[in-house]
N, C-alpha and C positions, 0 to 999 in steps of 0.2 A: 557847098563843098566844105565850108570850114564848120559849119554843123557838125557833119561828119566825122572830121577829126576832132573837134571836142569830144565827138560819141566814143572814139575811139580812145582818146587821150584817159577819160573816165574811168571805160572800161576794163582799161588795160592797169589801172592806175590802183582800182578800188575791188576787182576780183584778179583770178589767177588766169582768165582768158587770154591768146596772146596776139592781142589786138593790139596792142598798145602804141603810143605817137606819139613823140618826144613836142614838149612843148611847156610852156607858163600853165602849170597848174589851174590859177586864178579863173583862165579862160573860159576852161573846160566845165566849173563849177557848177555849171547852171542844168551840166547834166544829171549832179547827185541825186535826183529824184527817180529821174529814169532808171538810172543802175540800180535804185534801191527796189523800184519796179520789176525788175528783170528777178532780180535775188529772190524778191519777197514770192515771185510768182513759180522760180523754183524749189522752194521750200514749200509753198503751198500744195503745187505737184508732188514730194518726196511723203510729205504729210498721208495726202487723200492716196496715194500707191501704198504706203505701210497700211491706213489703214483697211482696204482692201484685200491685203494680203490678209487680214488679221491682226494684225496688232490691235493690242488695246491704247487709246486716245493718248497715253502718256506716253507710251514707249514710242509712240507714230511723233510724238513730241520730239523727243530726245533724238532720232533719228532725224528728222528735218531740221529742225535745227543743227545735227553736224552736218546733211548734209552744205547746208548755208554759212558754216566754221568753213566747208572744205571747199569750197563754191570762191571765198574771200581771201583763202590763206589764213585764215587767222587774223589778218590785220588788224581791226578790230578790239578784240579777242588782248593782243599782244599790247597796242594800245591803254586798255583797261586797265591790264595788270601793270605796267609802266606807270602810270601815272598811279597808282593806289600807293603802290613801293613810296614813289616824290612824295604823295600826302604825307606819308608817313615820318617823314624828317623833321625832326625840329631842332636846329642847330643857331639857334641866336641868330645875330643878324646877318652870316652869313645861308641862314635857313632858303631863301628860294634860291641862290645861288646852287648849293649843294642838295637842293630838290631836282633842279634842273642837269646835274652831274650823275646821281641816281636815275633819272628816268632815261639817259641815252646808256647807260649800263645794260646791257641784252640779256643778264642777268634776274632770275626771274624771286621778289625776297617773300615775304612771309604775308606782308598783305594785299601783294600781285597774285599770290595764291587763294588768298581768302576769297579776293574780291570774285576770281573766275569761279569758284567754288561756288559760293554763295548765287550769283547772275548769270549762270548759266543752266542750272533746275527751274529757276525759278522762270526762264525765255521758254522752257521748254513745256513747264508744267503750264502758266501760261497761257502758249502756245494750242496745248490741248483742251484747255477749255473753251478759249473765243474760237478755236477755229479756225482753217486755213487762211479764208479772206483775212482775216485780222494779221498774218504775216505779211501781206501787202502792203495792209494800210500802215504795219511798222514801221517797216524796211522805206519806205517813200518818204516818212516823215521824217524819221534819224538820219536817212542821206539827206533831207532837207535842209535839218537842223545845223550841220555841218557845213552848207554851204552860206546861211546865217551865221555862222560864229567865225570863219574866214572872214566874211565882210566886216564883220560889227565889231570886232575886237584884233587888237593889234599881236603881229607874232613876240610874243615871249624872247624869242634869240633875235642875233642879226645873222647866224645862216641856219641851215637845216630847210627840212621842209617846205615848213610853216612860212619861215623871209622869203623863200624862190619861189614862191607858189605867186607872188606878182599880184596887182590889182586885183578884187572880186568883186565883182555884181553879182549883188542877192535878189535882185528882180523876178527876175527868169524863174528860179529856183522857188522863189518863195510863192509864185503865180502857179509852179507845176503842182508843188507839196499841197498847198491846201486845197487845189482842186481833184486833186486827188484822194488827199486826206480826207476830207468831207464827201467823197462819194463812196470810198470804201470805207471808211470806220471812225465817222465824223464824233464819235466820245471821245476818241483820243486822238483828236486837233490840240485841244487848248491842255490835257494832262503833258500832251509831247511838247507845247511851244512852253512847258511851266517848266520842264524838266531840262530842256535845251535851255534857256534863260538861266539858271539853278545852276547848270554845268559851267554856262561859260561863265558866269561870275565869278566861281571859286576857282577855275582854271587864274583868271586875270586879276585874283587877289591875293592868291599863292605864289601866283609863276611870274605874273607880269604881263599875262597874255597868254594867247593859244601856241601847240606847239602841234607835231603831229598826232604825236601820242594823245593828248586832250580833244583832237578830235575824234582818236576813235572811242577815248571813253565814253564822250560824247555822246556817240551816235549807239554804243552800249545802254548807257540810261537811260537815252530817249525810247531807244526799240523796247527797255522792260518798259516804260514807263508804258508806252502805249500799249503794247501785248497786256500789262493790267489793268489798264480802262477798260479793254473790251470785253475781258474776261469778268469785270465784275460788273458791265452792266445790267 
């Protein structure tokens, strides 16, 4: 039963389903692979329907991937662009302070725009060339990658999020992801654990630590990173 409501807590947490169960974040975490599961296998569906219909491999791209923008909310997405805005400050020593004041700004600035500009063609293009499957093996590993940088690194603030989200165990999560990972699109195992590692660093060297928003970047650069492994094996 309390499975459950983690599944629920997840899902309700990390798409726009409204399933959702109030509860410690932290708990729930060990479901991000599954949710990433669930996504990655409706986008893979929205994919192999466009291309059905017709579509040619790119545009069957761009469509499954929004449908999987519109599957999330954005979260994600909004995430990304958050945290590019924060890179982007350099204000002396109070710079991660006033990085950290920019990225809860809902305001979207010039390189929150670049970043979604730039990583979002590129999920999609991508996308159409490894393949439906390859959207699976994404999405399970950047929801993995996420529940690894909750544990491993400390949050950034003392509220928001990132501080209420409580204890994580990355066990769970990391026993789902690579066995997952490695059965649907084991090239981009070790590209996605490089890119997760990469991310949370400059998150926790910039900020201080993870914060919302640098998880969804997070789980951003992990999903190209891996949609590029496969595409260019």
């Amino acid at each position: 039963m309390r499975a459950f409501d983690n599944m629920r807590q997840a899902f309700g947490f990390l798409t726009v389903l409204p399933v959702g169960r109030p509860g410690p974040l932290g708990e729930a975490a060990w479901c991000f692979p599954l949710v990433g599961l669930a996504v990655g296998s409706a986008v893979a569906l929205v994919f192999l329907a466009a291309r059905g219909a017709g579509l040619p491999p790119e545009l069957a791209g761009f469509v499954a991937v929004g449908a999987g923008v519109a599957l999330t909310g954005g979260l994600h997405e909004d995430g990304l662009a958050d945290t590019a805005d924060a890179l982007g400050v350099h204000d002396g020593v109070r710079g991660s302070q006033r990085a950290l004041e920019v990225m809860r700004d809902s305001r979207i600035g010039a390189f929150g725009v670049l970043a979604l500009a730039l990583t979002l063609p590129m999920r999609a293009l991508a996308l159409a060339t490894a393949g439906p499957v390859a959207a699976l093996a994404a999405h399970v590993l950047s929801r993995g990658a996420m529940t690894g940088v909750m544990a491993w690194t400390p949050p950034a603030r003392s509220d928001g999020l990132a501080a209420e989200a409580g204890p994580t165990s990355a066990v769970g999560a990391l026993l789902l992801t690579v066995g997952l990972g490695l059965l649907l699109g084991w090239p981009a195992v070790p590209t996605a654990a490089l890119a997760a590692f990469l991310t949370a660093w400059l998150a926790t060297r910039r900020f201080g630590g993870h914060t919302g928003d640098t998880l969804g970047a997070g789980q951003q650069i992990t999903e190209l990173a891996a949609l590029l492994a496969l595409a260019a094996k």
